[in-house]
Structure formats: structure tokens, C-alpha cells
PDB file of N, CA, C, O and CB in Angstrom:
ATOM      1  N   UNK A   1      11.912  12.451   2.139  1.00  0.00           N
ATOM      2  CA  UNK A   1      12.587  11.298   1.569  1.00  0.00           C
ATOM      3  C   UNK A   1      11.732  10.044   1.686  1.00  0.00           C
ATOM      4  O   UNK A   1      11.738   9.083   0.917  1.00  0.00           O
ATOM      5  CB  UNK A   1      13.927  11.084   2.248  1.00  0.00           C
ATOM      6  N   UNK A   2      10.792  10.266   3.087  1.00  0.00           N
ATOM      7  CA  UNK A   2      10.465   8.443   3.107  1.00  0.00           C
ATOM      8  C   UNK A   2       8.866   8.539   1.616  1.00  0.00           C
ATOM      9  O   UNK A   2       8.260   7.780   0.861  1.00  0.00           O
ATOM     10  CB  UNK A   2       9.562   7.659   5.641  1.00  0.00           C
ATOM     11  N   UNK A   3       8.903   9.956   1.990  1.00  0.00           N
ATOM     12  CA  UNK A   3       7.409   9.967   0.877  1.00  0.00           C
ATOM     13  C   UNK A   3       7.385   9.396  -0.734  1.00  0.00           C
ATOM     14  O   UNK A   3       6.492   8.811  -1.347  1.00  0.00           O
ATOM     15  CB  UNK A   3       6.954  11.668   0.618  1.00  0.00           C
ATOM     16  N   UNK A   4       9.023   9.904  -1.232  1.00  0.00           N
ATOM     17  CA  UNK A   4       9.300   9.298  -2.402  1.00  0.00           C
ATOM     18  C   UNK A   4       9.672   7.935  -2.328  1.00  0.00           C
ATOM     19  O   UNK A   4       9.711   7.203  -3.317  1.00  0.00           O
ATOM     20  CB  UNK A   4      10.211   9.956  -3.018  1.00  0.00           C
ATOM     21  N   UNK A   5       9.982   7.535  -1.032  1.00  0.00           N
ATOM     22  CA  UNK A   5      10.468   5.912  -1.297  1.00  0.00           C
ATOM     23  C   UNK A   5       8.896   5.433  -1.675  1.00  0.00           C
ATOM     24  O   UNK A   5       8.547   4.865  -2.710  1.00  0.00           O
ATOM     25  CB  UNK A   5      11.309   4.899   0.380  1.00  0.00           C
ATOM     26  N   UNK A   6       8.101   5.803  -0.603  1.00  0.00           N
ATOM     27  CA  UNK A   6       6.230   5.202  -0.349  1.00  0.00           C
ATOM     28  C   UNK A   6       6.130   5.312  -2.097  1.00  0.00           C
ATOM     29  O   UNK A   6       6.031   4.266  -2.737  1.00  0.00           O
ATOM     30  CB  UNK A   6       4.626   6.720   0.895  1.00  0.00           C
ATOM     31  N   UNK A   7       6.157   6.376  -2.662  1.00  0.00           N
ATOM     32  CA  UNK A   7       5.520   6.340  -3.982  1.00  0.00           C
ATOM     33  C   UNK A   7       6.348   5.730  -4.727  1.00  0.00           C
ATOM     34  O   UNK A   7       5.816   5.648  -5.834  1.00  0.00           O
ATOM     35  CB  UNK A   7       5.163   7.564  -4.573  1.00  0.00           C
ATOM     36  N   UNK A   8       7.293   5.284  -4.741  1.00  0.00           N
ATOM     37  CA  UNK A   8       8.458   4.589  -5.808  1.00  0.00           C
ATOM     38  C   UNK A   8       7.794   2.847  -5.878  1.00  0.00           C
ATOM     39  O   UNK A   8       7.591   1.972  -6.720  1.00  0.00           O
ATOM     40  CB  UNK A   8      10.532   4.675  -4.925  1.00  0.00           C
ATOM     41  N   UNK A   9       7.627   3.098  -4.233  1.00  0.00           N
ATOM     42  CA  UNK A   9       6.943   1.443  -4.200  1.00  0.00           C
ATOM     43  C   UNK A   9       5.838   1.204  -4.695  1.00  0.00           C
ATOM     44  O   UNK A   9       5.469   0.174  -5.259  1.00  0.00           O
ATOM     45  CB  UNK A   9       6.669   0.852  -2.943  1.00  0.00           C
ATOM     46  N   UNK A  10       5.120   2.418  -4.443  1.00  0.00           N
ATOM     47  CA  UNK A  10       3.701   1.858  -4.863  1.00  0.00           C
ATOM     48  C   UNK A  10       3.654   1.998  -6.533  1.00  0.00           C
ATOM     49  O   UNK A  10       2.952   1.167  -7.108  1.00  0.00           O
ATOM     50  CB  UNK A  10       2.340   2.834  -4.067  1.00  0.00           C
ATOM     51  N   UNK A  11       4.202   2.776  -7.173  1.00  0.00           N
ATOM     52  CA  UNK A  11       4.822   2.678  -8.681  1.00  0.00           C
ATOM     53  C   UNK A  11       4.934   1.441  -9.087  1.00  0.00           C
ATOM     54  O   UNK A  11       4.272   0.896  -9.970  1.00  0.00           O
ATOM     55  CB  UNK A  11       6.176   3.242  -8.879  1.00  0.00           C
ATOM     56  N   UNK A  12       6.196   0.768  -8.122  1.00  0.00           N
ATOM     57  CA  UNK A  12       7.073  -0.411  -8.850  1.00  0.00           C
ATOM     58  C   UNK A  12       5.806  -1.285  -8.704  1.00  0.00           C
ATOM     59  O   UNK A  12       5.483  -1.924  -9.705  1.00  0.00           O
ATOM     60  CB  UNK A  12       8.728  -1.071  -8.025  1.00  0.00           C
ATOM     61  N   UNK A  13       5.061  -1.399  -7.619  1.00  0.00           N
ATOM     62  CA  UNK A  13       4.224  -2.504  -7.409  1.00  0.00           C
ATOM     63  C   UNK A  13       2.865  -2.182  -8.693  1.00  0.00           C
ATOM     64  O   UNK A  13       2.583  -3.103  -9.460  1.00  0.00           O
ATOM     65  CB  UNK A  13       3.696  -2.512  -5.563  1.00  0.00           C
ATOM     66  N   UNK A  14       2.200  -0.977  -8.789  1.00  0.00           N
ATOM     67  CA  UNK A  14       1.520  -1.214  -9.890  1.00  0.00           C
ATOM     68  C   UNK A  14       2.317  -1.235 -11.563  1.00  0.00           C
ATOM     69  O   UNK A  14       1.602  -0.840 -12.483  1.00  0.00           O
ATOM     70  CB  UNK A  14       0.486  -0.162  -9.730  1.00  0.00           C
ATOM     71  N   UNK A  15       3.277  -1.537 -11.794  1.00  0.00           N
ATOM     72  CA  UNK A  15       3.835  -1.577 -12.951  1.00  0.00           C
ATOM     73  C   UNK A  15       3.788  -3.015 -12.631  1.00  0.00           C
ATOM     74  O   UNK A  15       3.163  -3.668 -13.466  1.00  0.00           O
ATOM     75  CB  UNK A  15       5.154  -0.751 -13.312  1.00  0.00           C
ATOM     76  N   UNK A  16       4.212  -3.591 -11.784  1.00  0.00           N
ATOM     77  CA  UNK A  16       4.288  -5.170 -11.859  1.00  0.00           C
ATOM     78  C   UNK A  16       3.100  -5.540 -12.351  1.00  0.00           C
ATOM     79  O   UNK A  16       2.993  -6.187 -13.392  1.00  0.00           O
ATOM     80  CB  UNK A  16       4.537  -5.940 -10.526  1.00  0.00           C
ATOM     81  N   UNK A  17       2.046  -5.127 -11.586  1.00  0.00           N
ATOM     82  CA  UNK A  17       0.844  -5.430 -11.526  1.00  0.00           C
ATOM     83  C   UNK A  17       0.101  -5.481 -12.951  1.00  0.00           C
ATOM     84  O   UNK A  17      -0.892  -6.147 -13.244  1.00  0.00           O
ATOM     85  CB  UNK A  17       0.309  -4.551 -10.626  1.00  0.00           C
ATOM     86  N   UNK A  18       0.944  -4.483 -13.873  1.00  0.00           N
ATOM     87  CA  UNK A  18       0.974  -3.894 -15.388  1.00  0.00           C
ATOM     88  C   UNK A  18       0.897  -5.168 -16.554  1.00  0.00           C
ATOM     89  O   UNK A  18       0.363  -5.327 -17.651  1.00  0.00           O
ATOM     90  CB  UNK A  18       2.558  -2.959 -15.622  1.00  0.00           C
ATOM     91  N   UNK A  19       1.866  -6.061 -15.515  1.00  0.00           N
ATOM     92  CA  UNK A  19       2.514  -7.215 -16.669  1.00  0.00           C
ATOM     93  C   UNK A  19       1.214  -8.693 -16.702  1.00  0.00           C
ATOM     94  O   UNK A  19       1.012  -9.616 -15.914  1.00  0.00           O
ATOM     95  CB  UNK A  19       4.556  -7.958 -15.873  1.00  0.00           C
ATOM     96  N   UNK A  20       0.613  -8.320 -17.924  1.00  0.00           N
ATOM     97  CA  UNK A  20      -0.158  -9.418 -17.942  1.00  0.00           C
ATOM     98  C   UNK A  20       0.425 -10.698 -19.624  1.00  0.00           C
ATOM     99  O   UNK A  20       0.723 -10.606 -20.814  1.00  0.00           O
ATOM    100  CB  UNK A  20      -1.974  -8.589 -17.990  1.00  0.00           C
ATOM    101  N   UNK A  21       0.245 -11.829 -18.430  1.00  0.00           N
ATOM    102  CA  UNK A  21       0.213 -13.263 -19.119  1.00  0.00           C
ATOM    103  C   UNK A  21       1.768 -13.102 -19.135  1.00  0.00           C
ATOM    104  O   UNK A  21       2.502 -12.929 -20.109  1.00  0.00           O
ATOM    105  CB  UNK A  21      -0.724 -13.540 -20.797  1.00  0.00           C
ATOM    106  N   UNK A  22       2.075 -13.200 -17.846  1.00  0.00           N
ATOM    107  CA  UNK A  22       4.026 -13.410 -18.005  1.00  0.00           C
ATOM    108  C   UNK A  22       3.831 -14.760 -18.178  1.00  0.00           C
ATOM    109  O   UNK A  22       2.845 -15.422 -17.856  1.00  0.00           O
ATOM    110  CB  UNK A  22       5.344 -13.015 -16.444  1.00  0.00           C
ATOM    111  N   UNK A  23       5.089 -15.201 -18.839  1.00  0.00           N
ATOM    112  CA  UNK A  23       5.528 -16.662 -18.898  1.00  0.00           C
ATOM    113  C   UNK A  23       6.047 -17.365 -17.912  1.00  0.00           C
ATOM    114  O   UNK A  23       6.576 -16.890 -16.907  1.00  0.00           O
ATOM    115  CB  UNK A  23       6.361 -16.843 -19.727  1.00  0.00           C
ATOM    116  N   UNK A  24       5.870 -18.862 -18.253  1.00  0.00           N
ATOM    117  CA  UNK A  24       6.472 -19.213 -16.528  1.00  0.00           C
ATOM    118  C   UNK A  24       7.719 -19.083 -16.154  1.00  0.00           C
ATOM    119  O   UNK A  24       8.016 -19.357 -14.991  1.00  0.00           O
ATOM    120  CB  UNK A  24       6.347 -20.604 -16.051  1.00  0.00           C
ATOM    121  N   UNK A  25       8.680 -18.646 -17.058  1.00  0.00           N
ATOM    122  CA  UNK A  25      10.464 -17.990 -16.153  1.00  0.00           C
ATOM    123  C   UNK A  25       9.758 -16.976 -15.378  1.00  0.00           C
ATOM    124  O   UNK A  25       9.982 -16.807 -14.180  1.00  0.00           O
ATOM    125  CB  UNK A  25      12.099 -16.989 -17.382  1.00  0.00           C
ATOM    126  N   UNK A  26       8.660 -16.101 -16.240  1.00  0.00           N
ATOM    127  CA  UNK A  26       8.859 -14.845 -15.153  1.00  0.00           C
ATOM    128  C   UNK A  26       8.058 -15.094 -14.243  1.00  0.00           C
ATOM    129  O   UNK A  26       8.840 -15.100 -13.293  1.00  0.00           O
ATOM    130  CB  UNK A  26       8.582 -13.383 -15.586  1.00  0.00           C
ATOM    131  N   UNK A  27       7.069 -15.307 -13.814  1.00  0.00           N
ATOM    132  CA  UNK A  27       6.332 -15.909 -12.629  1.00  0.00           C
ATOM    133  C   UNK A  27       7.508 -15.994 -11.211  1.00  0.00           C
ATOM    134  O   UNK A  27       7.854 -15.088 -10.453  1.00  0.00           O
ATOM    135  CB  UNK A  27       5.716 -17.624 -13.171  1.00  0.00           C
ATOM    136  N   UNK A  28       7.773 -16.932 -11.229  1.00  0.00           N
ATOM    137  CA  UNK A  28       8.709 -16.676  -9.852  1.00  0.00           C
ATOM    138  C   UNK A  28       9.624 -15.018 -10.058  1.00  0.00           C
ATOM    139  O   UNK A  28       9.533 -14.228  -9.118  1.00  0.00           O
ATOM    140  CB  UNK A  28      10.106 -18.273  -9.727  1.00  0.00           C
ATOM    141  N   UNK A  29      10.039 -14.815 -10.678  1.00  0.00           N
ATOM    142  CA  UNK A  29      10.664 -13.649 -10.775  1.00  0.00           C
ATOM    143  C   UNK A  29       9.797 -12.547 -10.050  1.00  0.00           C
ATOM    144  O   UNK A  29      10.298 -11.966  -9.087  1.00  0.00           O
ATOM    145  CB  UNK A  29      10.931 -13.366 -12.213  1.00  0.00           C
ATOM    146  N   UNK A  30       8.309 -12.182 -10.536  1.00  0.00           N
ATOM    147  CA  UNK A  30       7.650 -11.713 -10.366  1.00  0.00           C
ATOM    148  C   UNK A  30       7.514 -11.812  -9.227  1.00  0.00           C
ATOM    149  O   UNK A  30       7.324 -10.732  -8.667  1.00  0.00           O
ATOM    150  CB  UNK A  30       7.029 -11.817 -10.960  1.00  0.00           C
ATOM    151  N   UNK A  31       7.533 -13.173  -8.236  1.00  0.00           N
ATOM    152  CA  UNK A  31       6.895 -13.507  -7.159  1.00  0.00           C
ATOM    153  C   UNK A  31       7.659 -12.472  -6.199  1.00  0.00           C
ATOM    154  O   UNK A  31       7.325 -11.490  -5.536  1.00  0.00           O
ATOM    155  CB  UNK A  31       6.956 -15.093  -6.830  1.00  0.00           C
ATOM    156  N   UNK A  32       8.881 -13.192  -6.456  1.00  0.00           N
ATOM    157  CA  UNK A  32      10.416 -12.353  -5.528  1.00  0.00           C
ATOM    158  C   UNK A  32      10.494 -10.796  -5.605  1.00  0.00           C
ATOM    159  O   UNK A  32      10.604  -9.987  -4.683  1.00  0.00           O
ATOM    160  CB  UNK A  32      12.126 -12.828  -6.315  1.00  0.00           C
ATOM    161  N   UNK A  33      10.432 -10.652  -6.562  1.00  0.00           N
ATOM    162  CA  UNK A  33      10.179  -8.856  -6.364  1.00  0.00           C
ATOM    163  C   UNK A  33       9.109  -8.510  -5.799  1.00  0.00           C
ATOM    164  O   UNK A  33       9.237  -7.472  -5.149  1.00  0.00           O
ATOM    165  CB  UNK A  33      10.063  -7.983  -7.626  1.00  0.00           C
ATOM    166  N   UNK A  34       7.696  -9.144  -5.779  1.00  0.00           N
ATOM    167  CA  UNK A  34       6.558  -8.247  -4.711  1.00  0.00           C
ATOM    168  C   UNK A  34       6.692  -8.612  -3.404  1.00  0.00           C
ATOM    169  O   UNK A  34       6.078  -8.053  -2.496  1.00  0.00           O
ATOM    170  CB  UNK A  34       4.930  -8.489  -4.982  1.00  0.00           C
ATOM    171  N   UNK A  35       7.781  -9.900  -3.186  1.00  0.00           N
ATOM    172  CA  UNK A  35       8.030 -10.177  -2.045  1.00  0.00           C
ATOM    173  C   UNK A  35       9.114  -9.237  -1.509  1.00  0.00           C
ATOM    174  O   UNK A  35       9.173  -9.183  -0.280  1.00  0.00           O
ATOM    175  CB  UNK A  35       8.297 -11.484  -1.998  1.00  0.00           C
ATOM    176  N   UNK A  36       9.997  -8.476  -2.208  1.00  0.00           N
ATOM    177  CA  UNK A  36      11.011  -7.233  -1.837  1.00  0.00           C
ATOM    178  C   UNK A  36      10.462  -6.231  -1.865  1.00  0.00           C
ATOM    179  O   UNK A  36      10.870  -5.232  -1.273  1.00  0.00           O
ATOM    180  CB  UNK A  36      12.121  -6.966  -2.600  1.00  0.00           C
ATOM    181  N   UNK A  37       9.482  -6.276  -2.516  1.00  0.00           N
ATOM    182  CA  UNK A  37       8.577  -4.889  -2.177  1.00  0.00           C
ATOM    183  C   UNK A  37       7.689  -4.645  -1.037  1.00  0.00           C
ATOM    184  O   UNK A  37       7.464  -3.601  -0.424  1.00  0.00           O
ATOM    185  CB  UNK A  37       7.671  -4.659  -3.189  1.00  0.00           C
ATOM    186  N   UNK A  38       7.245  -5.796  -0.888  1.00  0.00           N
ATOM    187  CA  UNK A  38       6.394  -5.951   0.034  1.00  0.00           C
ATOM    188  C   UNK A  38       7.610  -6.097   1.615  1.00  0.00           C
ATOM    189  O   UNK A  38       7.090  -5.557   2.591  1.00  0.00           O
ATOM    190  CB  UNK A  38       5.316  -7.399  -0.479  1.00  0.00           C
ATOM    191  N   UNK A  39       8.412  -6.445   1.788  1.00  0.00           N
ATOM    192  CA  UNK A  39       9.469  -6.274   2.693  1.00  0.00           C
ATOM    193  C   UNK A  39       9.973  -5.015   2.794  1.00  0.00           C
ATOM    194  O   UNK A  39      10.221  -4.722   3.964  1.00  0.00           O
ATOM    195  CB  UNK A  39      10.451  -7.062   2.426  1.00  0.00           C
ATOM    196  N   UNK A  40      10.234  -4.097   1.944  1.00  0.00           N
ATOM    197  CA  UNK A  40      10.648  -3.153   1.807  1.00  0.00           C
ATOM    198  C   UNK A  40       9.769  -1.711   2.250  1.00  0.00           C
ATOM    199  O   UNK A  40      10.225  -0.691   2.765  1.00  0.00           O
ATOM    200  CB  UNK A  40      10.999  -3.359   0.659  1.00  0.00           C
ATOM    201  N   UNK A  41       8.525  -1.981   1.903  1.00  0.00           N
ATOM    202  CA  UNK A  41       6.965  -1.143   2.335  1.00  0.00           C
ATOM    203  C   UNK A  41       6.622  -1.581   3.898  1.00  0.00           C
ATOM    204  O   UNK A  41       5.964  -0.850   4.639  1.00  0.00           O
ATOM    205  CB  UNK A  41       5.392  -1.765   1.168  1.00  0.00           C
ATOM    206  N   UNK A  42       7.227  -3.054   4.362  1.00  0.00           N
ATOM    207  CA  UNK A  42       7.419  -2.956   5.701  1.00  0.00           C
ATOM    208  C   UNK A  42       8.076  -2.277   6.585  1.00  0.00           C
ATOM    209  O   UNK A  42       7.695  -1.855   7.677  1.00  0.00           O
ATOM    210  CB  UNK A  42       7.653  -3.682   5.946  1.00  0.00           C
ATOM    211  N   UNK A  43       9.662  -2.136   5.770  1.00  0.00           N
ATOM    212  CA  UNK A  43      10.412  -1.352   6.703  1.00  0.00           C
ATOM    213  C   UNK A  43      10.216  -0.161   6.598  1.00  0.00           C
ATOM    214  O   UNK A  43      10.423   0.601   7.542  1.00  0.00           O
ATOM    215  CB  UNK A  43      11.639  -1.490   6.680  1.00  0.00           C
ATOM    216  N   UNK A  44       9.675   0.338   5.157  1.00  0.00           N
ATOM    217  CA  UNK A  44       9.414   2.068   5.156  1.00  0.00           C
ATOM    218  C   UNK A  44       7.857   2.654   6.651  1.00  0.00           C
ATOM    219  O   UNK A  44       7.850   3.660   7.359  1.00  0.00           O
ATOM    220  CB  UNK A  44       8.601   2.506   2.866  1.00  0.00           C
ATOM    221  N   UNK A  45       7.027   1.739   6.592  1.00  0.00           N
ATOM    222  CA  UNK A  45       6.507   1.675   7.600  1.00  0.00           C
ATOM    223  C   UNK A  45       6.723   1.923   8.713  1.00  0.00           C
ATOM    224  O   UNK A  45       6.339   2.947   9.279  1.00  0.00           O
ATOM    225  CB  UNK A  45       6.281   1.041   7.638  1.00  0.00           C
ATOM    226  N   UNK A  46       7.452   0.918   9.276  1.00  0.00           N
ATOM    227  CA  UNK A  46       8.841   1.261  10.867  1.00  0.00           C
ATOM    228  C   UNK A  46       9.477   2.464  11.011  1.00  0.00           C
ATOM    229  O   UNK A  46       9.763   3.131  12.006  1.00  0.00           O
ATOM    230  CB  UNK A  46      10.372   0.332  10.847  1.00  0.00           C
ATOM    231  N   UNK A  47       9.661   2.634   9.738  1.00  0.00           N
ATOM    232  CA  UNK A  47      10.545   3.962  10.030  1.00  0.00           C
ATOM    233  C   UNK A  47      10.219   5.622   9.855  1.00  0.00           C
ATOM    234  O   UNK A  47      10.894   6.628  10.070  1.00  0.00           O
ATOM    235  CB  UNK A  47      11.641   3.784   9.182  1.00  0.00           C
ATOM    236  N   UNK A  48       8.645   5.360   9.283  1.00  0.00           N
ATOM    237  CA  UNK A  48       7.537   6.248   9.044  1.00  0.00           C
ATOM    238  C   UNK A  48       7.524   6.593  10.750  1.00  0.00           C
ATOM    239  O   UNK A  48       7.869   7.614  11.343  1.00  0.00           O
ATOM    240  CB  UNK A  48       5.983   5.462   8.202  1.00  0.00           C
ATOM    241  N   UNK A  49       6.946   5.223  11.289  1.00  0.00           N
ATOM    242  CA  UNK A  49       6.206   5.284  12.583  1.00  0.00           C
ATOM    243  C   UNK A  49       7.449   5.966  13.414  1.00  0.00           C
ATOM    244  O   UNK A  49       7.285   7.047  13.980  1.00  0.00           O
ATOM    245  CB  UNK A  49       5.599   3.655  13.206  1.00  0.00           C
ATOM    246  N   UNK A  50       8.563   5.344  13.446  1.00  0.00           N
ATOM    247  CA  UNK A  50       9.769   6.345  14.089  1.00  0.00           C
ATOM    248  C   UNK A  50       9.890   7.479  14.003  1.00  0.00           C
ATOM    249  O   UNK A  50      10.014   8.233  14.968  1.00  0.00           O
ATOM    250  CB  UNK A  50      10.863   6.195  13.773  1.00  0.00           C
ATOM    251  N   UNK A  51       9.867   7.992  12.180  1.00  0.00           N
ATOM    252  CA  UNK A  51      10.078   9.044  12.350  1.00  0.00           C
ATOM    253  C   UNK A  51       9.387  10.523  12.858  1.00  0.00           C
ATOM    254  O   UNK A  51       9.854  11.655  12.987  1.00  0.00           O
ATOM    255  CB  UNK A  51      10.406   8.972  11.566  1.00  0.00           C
ATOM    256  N   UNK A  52       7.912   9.877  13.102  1.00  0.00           N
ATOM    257  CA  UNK A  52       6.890  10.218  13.822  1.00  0.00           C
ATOM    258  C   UNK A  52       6.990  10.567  15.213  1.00  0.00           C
ATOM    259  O   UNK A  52       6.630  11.663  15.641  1.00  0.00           O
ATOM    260  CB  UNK A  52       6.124   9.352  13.706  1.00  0.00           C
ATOM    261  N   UNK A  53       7.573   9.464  16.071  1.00  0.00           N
ATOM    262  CA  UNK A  53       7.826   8.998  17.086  1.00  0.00           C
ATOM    263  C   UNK A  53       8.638  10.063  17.601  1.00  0.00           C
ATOM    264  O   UNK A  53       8.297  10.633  18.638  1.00  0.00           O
ATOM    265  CB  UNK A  53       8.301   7.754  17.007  1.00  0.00           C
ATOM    266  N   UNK A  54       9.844  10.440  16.884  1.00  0.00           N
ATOM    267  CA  UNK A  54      11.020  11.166  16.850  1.00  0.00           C
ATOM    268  C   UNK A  54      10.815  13.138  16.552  1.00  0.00           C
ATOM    269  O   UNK A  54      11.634  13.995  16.884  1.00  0.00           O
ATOM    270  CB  UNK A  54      11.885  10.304  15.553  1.00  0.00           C
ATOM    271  N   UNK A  55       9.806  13.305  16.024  1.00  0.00           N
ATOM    272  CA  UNK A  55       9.147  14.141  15.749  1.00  0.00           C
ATOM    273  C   UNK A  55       8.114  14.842  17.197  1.00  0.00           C
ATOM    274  O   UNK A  55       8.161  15.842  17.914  1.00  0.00           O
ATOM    275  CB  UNK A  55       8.514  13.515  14.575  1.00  0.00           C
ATOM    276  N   UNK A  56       7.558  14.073  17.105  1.00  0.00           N
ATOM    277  CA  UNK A  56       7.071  14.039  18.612  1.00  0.00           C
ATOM    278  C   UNK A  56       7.995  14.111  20.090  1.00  0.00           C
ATOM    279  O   UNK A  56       7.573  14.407  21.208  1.00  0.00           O
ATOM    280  CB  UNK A  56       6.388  12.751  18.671  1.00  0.00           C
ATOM    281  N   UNK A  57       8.889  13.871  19.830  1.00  0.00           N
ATOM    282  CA  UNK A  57       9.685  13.746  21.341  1.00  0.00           C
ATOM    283  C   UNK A  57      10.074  15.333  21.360  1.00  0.00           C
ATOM    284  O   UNK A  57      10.286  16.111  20.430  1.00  0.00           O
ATOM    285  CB  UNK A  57      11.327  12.485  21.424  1.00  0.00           C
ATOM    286  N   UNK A  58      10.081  15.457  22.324  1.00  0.00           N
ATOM    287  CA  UNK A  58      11.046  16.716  23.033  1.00  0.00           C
ATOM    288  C   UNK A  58      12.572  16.629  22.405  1.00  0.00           C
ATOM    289  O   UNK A  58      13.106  15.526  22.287  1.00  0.00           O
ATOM    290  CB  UNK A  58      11.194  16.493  24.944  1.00  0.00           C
ATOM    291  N   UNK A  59      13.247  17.833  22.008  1.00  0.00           N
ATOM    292  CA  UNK A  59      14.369  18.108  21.703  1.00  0.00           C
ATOM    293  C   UNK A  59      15.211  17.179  22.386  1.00  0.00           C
ATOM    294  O   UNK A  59      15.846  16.316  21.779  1.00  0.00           O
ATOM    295  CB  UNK A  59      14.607  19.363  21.903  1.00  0.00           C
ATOM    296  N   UNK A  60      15.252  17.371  24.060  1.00  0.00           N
ATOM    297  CA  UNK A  60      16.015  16.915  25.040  1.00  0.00           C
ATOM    298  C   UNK A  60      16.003  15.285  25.046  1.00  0.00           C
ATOM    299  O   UNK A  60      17.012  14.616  25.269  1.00  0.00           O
ATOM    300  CB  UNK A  60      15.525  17.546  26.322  1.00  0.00           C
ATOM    301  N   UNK A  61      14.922  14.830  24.811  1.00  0.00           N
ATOM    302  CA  UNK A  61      15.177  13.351  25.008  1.00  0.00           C
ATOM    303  C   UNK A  61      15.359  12.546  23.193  1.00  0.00           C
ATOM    304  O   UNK A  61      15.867  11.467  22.886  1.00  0.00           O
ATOM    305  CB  UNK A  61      13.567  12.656  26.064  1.00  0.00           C
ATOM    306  N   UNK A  62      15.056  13.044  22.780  1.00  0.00           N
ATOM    307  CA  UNK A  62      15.330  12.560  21.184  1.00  0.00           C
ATOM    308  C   UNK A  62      16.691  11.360  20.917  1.00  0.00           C
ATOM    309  O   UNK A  62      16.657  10.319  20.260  1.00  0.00           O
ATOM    310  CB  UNK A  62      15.790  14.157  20.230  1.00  0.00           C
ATOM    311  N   UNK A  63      17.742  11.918  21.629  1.00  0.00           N
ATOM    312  CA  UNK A  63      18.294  10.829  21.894  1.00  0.00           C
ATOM    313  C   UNK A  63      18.639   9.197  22.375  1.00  0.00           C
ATOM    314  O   UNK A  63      19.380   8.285  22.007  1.00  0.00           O
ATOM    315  CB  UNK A  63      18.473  11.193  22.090  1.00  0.00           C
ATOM    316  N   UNK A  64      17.747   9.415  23.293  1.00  0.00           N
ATOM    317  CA  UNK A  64      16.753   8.240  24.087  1.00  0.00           C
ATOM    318  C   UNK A  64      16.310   6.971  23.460  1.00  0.00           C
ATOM    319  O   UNK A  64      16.307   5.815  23.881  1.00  0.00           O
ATOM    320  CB  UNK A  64      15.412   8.826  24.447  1.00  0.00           C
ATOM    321  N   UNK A  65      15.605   7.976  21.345  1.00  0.00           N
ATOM    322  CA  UNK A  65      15.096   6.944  21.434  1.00  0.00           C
ATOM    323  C   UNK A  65      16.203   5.933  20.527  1.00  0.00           C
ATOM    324  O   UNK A  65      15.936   4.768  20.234  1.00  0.00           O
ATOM    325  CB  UNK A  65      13.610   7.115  21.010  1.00  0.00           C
ATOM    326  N   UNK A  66      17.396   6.582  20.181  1.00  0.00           N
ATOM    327  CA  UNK A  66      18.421   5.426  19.541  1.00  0.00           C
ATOM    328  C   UNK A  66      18.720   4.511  20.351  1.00  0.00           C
ATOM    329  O   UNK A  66      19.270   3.661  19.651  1.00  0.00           O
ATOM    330  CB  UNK A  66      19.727   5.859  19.084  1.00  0.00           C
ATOM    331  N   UNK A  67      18.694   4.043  21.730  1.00  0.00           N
ATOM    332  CA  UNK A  67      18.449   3.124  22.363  1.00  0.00           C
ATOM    333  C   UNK A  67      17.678   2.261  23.001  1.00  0.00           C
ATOM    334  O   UNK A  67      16.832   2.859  23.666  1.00  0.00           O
ATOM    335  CB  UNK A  67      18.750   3.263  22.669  1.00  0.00           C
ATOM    336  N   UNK A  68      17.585   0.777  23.106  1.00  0.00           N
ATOM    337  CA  UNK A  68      16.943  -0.150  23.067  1.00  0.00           C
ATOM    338  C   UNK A  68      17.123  -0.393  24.807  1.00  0.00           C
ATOM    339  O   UNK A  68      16.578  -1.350  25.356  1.00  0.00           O
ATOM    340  CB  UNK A  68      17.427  -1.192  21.916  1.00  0.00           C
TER     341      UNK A  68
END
């Protein structure tokens, strides 16, 4: 699941990337979405590294790591 999110993003971000000589409405528009993408490729990140993390643990303590 997180592999298709990774490629959905990196999709959406080169299709943006696609749009040449936007006008100035879309400019900020543009801005805000690579800024949700780019937020969004952060958290898929975190939760890459978790699910790694989680992968790695022993059966027995796996629980462990839902707490802070």
C-alpha cells in the first residue's frame, strides 16, 4: 500500500511539473498542491521508516512500539 501511495505522488508531482506557462490564478494553486505533496511524501516517509521499524521487531514486543 505505502508503495502505491510513493508512486501516486511521484506521478501527481511530475504531472504538475507537466504544466508549462500556467497563468497567474494558477501559480499559487500550483504552489499549494506541491506543498501537499510535498507534506504528504513526508508523512509517507515516517511511516515507511515505521513500517520498517515494525517489521524488524520481534513478534513479542511489536506492541511496544504503539507507545510513546
Amino acid at each position: 500500500m505505502l508503495d502505491t501511495a510513493s508512486s501516486t505522488l511521484k506521478l501527481s508531482r511530475q504531472q504538475i511539473n507537466n504544466i508549462k506557462l500556467p497563468d497567474e490564478n494558477m501559480k499559487p494553486l500550483i504552489k499549494q498542491l506541491n506543498n501537499a505533496i510535498n507534506d504528504a511524501s513526508i508523512r509517507l516517509n515516517e511511516q515507511k521508516a515505521f513500517l520498517d521499524k515494525y517489521i524488524k521487531t520481534g513478534k513479542l514486543s511489536r506492541k511496544s512500539l504503539f507507545y510513546k
